[in-house]
C-alpha positions in Angstrom: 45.9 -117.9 206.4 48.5 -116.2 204.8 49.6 -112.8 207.8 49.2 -109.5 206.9 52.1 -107.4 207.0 51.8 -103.2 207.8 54.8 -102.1 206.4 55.5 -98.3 205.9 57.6 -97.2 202.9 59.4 -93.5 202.6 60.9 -92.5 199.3 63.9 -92.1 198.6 65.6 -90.5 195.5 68.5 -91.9 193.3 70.8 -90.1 190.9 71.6 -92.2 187.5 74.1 -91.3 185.4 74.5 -92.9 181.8 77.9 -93.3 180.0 78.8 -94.3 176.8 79.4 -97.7 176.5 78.4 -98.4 180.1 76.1 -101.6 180.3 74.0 -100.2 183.0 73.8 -96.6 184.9 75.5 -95.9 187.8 73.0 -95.1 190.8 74.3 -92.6 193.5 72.6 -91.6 196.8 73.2 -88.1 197.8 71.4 -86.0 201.1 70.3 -83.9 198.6 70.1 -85.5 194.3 68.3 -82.7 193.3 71.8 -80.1 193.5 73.5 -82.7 192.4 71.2 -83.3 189.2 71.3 -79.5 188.3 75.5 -79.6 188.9 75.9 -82.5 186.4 73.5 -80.9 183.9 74.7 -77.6 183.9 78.4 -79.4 183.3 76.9 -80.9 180.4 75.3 -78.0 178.9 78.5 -76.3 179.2 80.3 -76.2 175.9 83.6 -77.7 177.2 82.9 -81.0 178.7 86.9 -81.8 179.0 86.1 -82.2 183.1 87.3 -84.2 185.5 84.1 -85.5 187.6 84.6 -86.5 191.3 81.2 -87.4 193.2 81.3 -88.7 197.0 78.0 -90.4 197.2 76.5 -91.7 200.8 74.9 -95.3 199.2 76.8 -98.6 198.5 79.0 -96.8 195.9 80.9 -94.3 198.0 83.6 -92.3 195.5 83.0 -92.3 191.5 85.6 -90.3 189.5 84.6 -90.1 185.7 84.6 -87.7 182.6 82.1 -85.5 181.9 82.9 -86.5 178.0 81.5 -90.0 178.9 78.3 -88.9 180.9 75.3 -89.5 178.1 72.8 -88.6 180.2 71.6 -88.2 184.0 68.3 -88.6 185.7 66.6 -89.0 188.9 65.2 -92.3 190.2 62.4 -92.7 193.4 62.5 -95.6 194.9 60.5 -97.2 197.9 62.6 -97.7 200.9 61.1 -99.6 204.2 61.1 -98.0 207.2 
């Protein structure tokens, strides 16, 4: 018989950002995506989008320095994360 494993997940939410020409999004962690989200989208609302991006993310990528002219899009990700 096969065991039977209790484990606990917690969520955990991830910030993508879509460039053009990238291959695949960049995921950042932050303490808090959800500022971070409405930062990046109120740069891209803005009408000039000639900005210098620096994010310090706490996950695997730490610093990401990019244009806002080559940010296509931006969302947020949950994803399970064991305890």
């Amino acid at each position: 018989m096969g065991q039977q494993y209790s484990a606990q997940f917690k969520t955990r939410t991830s910030l993508l950002l879509f460039g053009n020409g990238w291959a695949a999004p960049l995921v950042l962690y932050f303490d808090n995506p959800q500022d971070k989200y409405k930062e990046i989208q109120e740069i891209l609302n803005s009408p000039s989008k000639a900005k210098m991006l620096e994010l310090e993310a706490t996950g695997p990528i730490k610093k990401v320095t990019v244009l806002a002219s080559q940010i296509t899009g931006v969302a947020l990700q949950d994803e399970p994360q064991l305890q």
